[in-house]
C-alpha positions as CSV (number, residue, x, y, z in Angstrom):
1,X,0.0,0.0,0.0
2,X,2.6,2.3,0.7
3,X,4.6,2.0,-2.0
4,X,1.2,2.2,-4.4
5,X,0.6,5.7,-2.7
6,X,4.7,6.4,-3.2
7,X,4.1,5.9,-7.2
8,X,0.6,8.0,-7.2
9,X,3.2,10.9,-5.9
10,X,5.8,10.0,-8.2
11,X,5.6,13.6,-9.9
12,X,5.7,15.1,-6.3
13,X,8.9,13.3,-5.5
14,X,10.6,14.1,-8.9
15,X,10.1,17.7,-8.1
16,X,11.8,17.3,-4.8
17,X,15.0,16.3,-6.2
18,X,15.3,20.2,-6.9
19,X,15.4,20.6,-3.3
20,X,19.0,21.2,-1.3
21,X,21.0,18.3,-1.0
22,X,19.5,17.5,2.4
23,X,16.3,16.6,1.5
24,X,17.1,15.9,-2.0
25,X,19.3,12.8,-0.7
26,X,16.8,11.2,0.9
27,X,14.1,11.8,-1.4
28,X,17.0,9.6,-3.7
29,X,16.9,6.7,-2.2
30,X,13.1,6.5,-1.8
31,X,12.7,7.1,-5.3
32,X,15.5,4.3,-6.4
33,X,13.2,1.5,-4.3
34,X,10.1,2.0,-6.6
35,X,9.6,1.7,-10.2
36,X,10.0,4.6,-12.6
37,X,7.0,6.6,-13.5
38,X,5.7,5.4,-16.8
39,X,4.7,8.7,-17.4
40,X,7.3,10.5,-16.7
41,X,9.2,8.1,-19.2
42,X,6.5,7.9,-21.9
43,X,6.6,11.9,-22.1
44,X,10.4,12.0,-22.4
45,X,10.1,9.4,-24.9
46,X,7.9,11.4,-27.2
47,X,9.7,14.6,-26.7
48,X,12.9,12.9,-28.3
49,X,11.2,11.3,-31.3
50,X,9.7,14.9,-32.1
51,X,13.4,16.6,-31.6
52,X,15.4,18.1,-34.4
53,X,18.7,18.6,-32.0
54,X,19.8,17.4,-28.8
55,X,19.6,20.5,-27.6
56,X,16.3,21.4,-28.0
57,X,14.9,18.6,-25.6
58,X,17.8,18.7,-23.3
59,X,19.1,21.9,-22.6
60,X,16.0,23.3,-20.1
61,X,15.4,19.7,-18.3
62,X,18.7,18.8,-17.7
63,X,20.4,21.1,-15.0
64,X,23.8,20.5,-13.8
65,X,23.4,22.9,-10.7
66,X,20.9,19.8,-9.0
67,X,23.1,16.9,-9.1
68,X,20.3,14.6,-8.0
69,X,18.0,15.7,-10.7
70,X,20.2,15.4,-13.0
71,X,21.7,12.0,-12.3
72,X,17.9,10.5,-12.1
73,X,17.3,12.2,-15.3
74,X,20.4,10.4,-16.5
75,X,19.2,7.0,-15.1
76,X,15.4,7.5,-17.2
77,X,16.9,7.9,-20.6
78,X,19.6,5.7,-20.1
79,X,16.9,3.1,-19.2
80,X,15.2,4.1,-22.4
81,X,18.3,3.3,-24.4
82,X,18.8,-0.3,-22.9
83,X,15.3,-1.7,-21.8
84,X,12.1,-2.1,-23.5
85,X,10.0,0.5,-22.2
86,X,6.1,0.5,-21.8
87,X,5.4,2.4,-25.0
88,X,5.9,-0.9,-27.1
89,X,8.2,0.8,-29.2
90,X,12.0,-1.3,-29.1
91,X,14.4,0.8,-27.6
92,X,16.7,0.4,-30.3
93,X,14.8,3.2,-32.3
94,X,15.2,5.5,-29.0
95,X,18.3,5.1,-29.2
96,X,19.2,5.6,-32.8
97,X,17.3,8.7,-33.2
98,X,19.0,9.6,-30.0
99,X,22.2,9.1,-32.0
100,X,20.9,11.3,-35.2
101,X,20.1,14.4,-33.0
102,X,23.6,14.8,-31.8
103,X,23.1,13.3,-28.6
104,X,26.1,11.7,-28.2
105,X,28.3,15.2,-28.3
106,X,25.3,17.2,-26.3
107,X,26.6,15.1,-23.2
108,X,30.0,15.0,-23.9
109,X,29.9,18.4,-23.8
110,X,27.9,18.6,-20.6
111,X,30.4,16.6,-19.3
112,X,33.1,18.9,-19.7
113,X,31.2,21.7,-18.6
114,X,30.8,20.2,-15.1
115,X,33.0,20.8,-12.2
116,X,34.8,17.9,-10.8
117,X,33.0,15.8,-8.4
118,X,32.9,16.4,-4.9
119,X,29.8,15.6,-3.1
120,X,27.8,12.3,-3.2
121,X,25.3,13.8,-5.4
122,X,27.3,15.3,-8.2
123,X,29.9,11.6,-8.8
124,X,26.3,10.1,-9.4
125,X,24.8,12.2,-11.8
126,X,28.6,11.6,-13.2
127,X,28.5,8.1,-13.2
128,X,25.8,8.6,-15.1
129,X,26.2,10.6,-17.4
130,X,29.7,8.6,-18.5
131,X,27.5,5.3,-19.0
132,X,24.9,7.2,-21.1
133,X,28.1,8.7,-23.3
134,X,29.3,5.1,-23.6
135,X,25.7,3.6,-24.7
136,X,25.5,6.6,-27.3
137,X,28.7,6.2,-28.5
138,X,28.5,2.3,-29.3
139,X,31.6,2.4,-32.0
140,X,28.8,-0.3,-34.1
141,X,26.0,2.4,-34.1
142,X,25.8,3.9,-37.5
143,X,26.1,7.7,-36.9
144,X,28.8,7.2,-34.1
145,X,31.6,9.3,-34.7
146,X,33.5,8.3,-31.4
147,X,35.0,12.4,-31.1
148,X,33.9,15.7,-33.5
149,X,37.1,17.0,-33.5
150,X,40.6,16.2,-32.1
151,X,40.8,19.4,-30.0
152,X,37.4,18.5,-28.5
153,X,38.6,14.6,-28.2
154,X,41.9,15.7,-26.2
155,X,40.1,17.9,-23.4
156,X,37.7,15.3,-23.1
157,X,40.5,13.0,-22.7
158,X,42.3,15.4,-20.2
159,X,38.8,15.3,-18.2
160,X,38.6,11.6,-18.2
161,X,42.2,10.9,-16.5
162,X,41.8,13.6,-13.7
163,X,38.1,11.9,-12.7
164,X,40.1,9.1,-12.8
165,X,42.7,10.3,-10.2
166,X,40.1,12.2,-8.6
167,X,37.4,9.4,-7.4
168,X,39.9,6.7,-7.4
169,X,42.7,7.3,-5.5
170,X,40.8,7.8,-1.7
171,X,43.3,10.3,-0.3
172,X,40.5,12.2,1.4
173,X,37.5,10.4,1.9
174,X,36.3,6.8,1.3
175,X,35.9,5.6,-2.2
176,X,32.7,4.5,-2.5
177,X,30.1,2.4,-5.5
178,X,29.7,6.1,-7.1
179,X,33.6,6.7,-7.4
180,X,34.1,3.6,-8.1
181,X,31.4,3.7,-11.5
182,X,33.0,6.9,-12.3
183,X,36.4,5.4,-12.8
184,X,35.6,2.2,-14.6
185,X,33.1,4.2,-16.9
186,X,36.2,6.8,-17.3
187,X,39.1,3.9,-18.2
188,X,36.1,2.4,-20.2
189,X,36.3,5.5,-22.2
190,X,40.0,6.5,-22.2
191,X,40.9,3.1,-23.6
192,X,39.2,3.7,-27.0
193,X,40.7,7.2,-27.3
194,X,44.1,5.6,-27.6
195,X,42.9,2.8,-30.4
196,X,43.1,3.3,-33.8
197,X,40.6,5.8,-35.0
198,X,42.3,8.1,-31.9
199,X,42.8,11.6,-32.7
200,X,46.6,13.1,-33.4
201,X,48.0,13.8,-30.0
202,X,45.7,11.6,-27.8
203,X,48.5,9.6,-26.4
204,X,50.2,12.5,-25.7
205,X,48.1,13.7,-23.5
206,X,48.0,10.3,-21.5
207,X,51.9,10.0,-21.8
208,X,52.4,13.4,-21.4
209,X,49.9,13.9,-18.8
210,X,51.9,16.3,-15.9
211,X,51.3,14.0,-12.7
212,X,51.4,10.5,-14.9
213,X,53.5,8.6,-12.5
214,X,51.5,9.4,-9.1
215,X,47.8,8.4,-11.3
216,X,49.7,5.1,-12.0
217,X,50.7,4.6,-8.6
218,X,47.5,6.0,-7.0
219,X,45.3,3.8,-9.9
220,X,47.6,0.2,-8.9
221,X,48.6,0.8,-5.4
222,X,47.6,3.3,-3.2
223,X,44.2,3.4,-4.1
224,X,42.0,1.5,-0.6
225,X,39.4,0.1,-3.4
226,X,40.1,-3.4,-5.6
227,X,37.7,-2.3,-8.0
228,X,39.5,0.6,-8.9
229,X,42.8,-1.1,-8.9
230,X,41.7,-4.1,-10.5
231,X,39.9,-1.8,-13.5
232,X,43.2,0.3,-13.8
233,X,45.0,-2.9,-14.3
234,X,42.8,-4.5,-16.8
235,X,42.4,-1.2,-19.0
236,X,46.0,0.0,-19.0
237,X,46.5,-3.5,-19.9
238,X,43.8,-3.0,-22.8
239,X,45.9,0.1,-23.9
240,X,49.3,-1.7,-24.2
241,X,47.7,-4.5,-26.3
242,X,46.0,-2.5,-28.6
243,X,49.0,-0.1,-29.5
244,X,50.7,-3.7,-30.2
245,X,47.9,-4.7,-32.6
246,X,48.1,-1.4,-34.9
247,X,51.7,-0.4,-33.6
248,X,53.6,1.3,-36.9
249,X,55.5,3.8,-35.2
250,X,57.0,2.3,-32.3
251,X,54.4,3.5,-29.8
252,X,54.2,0.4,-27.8
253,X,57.8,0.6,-26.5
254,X,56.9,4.7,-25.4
255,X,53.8,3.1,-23.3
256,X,55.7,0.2,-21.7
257,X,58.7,2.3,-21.0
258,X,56.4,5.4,-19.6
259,X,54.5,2.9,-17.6
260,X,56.8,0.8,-16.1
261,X,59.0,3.2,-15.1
262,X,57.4,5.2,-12.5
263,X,55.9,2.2,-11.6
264,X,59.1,0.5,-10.8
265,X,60.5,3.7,-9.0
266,X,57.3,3.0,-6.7
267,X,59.0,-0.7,-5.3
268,X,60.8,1.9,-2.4
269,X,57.5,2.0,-1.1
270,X,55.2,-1.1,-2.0
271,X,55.8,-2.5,1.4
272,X,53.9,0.5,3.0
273,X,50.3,-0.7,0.8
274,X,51.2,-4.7,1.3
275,X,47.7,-5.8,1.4
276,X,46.5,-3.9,-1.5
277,X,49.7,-4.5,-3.9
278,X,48.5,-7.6,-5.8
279,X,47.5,-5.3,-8.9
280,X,50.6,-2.9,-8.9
281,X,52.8,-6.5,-9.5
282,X,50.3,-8.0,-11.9
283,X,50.7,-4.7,-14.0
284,X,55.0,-4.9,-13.0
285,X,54.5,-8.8,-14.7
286,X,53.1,-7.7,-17.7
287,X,54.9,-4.9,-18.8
288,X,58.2,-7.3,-17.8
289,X,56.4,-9.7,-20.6
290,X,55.7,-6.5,-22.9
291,X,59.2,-5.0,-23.1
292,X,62.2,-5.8,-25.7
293,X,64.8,-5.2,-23.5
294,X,66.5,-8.0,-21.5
295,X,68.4,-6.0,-19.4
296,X,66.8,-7.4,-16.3
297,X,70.1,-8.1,-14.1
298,X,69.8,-5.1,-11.5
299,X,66.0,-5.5,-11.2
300,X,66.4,-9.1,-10.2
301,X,69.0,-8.0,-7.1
302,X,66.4,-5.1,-6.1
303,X,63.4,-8.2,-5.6
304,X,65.7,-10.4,-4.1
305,X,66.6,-8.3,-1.7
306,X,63.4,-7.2,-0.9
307,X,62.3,-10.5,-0.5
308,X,64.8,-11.6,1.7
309,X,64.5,-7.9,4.0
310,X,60.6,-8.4,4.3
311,X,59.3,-9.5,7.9
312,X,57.4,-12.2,8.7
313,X,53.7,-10.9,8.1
314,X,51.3,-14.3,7.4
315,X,50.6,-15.9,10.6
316,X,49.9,-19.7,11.5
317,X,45.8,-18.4,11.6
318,X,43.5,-19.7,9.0
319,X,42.5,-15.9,8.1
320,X,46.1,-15.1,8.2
321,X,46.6,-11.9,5.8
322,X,48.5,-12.7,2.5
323,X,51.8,-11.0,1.8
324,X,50.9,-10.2,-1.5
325,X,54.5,-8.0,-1.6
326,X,56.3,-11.2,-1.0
327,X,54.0,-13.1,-3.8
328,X,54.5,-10.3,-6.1
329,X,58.8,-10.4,-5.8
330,X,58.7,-14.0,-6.3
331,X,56.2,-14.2,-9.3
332,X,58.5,-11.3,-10.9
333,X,61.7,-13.2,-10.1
334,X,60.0,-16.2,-11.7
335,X,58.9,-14.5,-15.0
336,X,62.1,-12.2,-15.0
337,X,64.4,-15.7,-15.3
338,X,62.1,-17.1,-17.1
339,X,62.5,-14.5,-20.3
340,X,66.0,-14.7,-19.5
341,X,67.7,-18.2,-18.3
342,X,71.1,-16.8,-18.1
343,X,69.9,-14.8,-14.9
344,X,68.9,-18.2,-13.1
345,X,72.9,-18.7,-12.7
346,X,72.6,-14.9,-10.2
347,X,69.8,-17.0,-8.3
348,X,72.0,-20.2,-7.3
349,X,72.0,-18.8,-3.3
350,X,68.2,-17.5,-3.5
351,X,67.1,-21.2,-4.1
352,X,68.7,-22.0,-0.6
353,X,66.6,-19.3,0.8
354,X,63.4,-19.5,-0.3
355,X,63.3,-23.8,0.0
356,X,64.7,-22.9,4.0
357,X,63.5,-19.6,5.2
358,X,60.3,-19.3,2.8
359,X,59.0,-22.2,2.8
360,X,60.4,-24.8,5.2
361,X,62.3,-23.6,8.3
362,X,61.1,-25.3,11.7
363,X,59.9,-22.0,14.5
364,X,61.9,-21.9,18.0
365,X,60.1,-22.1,21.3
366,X,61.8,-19.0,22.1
367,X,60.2,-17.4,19.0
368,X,56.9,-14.9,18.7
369,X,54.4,-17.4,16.8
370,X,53.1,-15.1,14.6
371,X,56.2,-13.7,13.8
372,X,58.3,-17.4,13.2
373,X,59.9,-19.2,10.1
374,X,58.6,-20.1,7.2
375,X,57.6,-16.5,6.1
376,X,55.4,-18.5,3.4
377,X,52.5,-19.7,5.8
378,X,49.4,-19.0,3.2
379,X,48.7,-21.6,0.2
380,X,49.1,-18.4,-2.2
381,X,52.9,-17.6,-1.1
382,X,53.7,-21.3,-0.8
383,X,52.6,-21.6,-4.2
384,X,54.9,-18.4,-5.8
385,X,57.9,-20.4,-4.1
386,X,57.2,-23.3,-5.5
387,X,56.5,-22.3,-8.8
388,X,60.4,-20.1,-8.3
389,X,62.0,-23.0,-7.1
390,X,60.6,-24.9,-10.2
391,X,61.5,-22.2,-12.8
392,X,65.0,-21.8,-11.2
393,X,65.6,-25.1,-11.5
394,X,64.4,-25.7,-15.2
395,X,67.5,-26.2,-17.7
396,X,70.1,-25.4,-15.2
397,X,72.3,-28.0,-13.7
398,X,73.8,-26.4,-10.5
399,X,70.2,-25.3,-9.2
400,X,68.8,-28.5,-10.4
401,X,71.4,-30.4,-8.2
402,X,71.2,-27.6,-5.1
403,X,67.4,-28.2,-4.8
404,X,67.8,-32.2,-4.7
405,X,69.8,-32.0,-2.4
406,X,68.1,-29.6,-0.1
407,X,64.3,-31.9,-0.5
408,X,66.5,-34.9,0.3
409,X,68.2,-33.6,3.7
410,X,64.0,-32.2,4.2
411,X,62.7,-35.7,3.6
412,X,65.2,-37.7,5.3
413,X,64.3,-35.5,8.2
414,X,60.6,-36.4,8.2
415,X,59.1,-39.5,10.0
416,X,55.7,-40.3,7.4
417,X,55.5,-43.1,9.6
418,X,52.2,-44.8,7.7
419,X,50.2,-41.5,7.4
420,X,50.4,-41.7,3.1
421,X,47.1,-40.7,3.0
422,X,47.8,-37.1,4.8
423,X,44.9,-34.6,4.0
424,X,46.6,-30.8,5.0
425,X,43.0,-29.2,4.5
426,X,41.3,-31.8,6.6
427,X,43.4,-31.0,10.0
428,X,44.0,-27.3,9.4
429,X,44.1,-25.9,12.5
430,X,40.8,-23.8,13.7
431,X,40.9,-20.1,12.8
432,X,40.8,-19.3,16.2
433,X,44.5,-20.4,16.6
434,X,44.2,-23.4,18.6
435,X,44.9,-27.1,18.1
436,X,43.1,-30.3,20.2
437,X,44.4,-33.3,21.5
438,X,43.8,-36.9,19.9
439,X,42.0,-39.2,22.5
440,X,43.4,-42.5,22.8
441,X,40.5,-44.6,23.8
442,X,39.7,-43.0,27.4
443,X,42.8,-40.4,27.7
444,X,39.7,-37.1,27.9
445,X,41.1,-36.8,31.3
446,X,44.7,-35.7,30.3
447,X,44.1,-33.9,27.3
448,X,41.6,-31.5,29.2
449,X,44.1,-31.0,32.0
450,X,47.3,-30.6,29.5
451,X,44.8,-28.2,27.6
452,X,43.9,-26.0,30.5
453,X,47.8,-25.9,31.8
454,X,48.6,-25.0,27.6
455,X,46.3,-22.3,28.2
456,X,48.6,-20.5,31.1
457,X,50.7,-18.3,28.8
458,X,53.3,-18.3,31.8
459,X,53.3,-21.9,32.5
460,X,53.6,-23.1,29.0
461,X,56.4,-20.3,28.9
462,X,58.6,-21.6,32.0
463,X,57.9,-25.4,31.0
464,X,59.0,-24.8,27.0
465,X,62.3,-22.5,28.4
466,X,63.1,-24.9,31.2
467,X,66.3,-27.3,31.4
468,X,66.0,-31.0,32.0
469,X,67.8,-32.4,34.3
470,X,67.2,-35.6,33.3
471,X,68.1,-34.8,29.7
472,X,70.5,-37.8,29.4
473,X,67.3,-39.9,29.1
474,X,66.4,-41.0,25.8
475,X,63.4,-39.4,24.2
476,X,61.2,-42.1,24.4
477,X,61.5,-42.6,28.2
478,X,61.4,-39.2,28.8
479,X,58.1,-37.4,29.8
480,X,59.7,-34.0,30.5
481,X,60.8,-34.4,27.0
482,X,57.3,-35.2,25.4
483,X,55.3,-32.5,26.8
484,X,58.0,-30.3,25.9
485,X,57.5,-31.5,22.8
486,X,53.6,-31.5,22.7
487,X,52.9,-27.9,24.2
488,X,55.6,-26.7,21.3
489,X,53.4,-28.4,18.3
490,X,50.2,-27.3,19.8
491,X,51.7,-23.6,19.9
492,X,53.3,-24.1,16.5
493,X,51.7,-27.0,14.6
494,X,49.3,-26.1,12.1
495,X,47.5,-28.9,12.0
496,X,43.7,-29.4,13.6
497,X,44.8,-32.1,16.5
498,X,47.9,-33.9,17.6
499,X,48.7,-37.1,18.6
500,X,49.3,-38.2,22.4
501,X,50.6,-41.3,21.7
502,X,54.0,-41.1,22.7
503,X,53.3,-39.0,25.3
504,X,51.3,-41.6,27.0
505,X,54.1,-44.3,26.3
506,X,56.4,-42.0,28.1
507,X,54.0,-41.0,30.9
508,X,54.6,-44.5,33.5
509,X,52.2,-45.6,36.0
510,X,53.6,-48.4,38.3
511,X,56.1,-49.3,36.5
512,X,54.2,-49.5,33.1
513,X,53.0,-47.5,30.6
514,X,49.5,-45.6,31.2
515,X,46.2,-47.9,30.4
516,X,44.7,-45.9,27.8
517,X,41.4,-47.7,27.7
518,X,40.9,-46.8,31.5
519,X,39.4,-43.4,32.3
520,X,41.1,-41.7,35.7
521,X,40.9,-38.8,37.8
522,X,42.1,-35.8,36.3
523,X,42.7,-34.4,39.7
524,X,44.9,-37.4,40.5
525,X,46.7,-37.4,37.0
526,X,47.3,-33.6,37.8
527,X,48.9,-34.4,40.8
528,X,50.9,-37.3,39.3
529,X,52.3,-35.2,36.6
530,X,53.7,-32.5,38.7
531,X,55.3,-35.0,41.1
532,X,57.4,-36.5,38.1
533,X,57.6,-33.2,36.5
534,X,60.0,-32.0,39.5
535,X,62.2,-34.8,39.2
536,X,63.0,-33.6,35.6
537,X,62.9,-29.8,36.9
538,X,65.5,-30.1,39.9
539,X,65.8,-28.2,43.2
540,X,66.9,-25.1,40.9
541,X,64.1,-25.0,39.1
542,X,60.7,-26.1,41.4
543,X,59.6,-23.1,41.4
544,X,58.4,-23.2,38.6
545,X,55.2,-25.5,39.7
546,X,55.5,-24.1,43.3
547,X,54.9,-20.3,42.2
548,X,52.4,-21.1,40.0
549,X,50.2,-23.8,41.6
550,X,51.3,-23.3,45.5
């Protein structure tokens, strides 16, 4: 019922949207939950078919001075353009005569005739207005001359790469589903400039363009919003690939040399916008791939090092962040030797480092566990160095030979015991960071009471720090040793549960190991495992238990 009375006041509404931006917000959003007024379309559609010019239907509706207006306006005969509208008649022929009544350079000119967008109000009607220009100037329609004349084609050109760098780059404010349209419709429109019906001078103006290597950066890396970084990416790509399709005069060299450049000089500071890096290196990757030159040698030592200097940022946590900086260096250092093998000779020591330090190196007690070895902890990273490892590797003898011998010294480390049917995703640990304990039959008792003394940051602490004097025993008969052991996997491990097994062979009960089929007293087992605990402590270091438990 509501919304019935809503679209008997639709007129009412519509003049509202002249209001100030107050009220003329909020009518907005009530007006975007109903349907449009079928009258309100049906007269616009008439008007058009009757119109000579653009001009003549346009110039006293549309006003640029009431943003809302104007972007609802906007929304009706862009609707009219794309959907079959109650009047019966296809919207095709709208459109078309649309087309023949210079509608196409009436709003390109009302776009450059607005100011740049600031308010919430004005980047819609903008959004807008960009998708209508893009409907009417379909490259297949018959009467679409994509520019009137170059001088007009540049400025619009200079318009589109500062609303670009304007609503993408969320220096000052959020960037939100309205900047967001602005810049994908903008890009959407740049990239035909520069094809090959583009006026003289258009990619000068791009090239050219005064603040070029802070809109690439901003676009690809500094920009907060993946939509904007990901639509930079995929149209600058668009533009290389296009100059290589009609390149006669060497232009595709000027834009791979003008955008990698500056986008190379940004690596000094990638590290500072880790998380949101993963298109600025997919961009770095494809100009590598783009470029004739194969001087590569001093780029390769800049990503090795910063490999090697980046801290330890995924964490042992199922919603561990991704070091996408780390994933980027390696996937570079990976294409980079893979367009030229005679670099994988420089890389002989990096295959050491990123088997040990990336990818396989055991944490310390002693070390911060979301701060401990391997810096790879994510499936993503793991994968980069893998596929490095493998590309280093390919056609070269001495890294072939270095990285069989490092898996062999890994695997002859590694008990696999009869687990061949190991499932990693199946006993990932729980995103909250914690582990369980396997129950041997009726061993509930001891694996609640190890859990809650795991769970004293202090205890676990003192016990994984202290020295056994009993150390000469060997590890199987040694329980200090075991839950040493246990309490360091279920800090570390990254695995769901762990096995007790050969802590309960270790942990004696009258001479014999503990009956794992017979449930005890958890108090008593407490108690129990304290007393032998001091005999492994000593008189040095009993209190330990004694501070702690009384």
């Amino acid at each position: 019922m509501a919304a019935m009375v809503i679209t008997l006041h639709f007129e009412q509404l519509y003049e509202l949207l002249a209001q100030d931006e107050t009220i003329s917000m909020e009518v907005w959003k009530l007006m975007q939950s109903i349907p449009k007024s079928n009258k309100l379309k049906g007269d616009l559609h008439r008007s058009v078919l009757a119109a000579t010019s653009a001009d003549s239907v346009f110039s006293d509706s549309l006003h640029p001075d009431l943003p809302f207006k104007l972007a609802f306006d906007l929304e009706v005969i862009h609707e009219l353009c794309v959907q079959n509208d109650v009047t019966g008649v296809h919207p095709n022929q709208f459109l078309t005569h649309l087309r023949s009544i210079g509608a196409h350079q009436y709003f390109s000119q009302l776009l450059l005739s607005v100011p740049a967008p600031k308010s919430l109000a004005s980047k819609k009607s903008l959004a807008r207005m960009l998708r209508l220009i893009s409907v009417l100037g379909d490259v297949s329609a018959p009467t679409s001359d994509v520019v009137a004349a170059p001088e007009f084609a540049l400025k619009m050109l200079e318009r589109l790469i500062s609303f670009v760098r304007k609503c993408g780059e969320g220096t000052n404010e959020p960037v939100g589903e309205d900047d967001e349209e602005v810049v994908r419709m903008s890009l959407a429109t740049i990239v035909p400039f520069l094809g090959s019906d583009s006026p003289k001078g258009a990619l000068d103006v791009l090239l050219k363009y005064s603040q070029l290597k802070s809109w690439l950066v901003h676009l690809l890396l500094v920009s907060p919003s993946q939509k904007v970084r990901h639509e930079g990416y995929r149209s600058l790509c668009q533009i290389v690939r296009q100059s290589q399709n009609i390149d006669s005069e060497g232009h595709t060299a000027q834009i791979v040399t003008s955008f990698f450049e500056p986008l190379w000089d940004a690596m000094d500071v990638v590290k500072t916008y880790s998380v949101q890096s993963s298109e600025y290196f997919q961009m770095l990757n494809f100009l590598f791939k783009c470029t004739d030159k194969r001087s590569f040698k001093s780029h390769l030592y800049k990503l090795a090092s910063l490999m090697t200097d980046l801290p330890f940022l995924e964490t042992h946590h199922v919603d561990s962040p991704v070091d996408h900086v780390l994933i980027g260096a390696m996937t570079l250092v990976t294409t980079i030797t893979r367009l030229v093998p005679s670099l994988k000779t420089k890389c002989h020591s990096l295959i050491k480092t990123v088997f040990d330090t990336f990818l396989f190196a055991l944490p310390l007690a002693t070390e911060d566990v979301d701060h401990s070895p391997p810096k790879c902890k994510t499936a993503e990273s793991r994968s980069a160095g893998f596929k490095l490892l493998t590309e280093l590797s390919k056609n070269n003898r001495n890294n072939y030979s270095e990285l069989l011998s490092l898996l062999g010294s890994q695997i002859t480390a590694v008990d696999l015991g009869h687990n061949y049917n190991f499932a990693p995703k199946k006993r990932q640990k729980s995103r909250f960071g914690y582990l369980g304990l396997a129950n041997q039959g009726a061993t509930c008792y001891m694996n609640s009471t190890l859990q809650q003394l795991y769970l004293i940051p202090a205890f676990r602490f003192d016990l994984l720090h202290a020295t056994d004097q009993l150390a000469m025993l060997p590890p199987k008969e040694n329980l200090m040793f075991q839950l040493q052991q246990l309490f360091a996997h279920m800090q570390e491990s990254n695995q769901r549960y762990m096995e007790t097994k050969k802590f309960c062979k270790t942990y004696v009960v009258d001479g014999k190991p503990v009956n794992t089929s017979q449930q005890q007293d958890a108090d008593e087992f407490l108690n129990n495992l304290f007393d032998k605990l001091e005999q492994h402590l000593g008189p040095k270091q009993e209190n330990i238990l004694k501070d702690m438990f009384g």
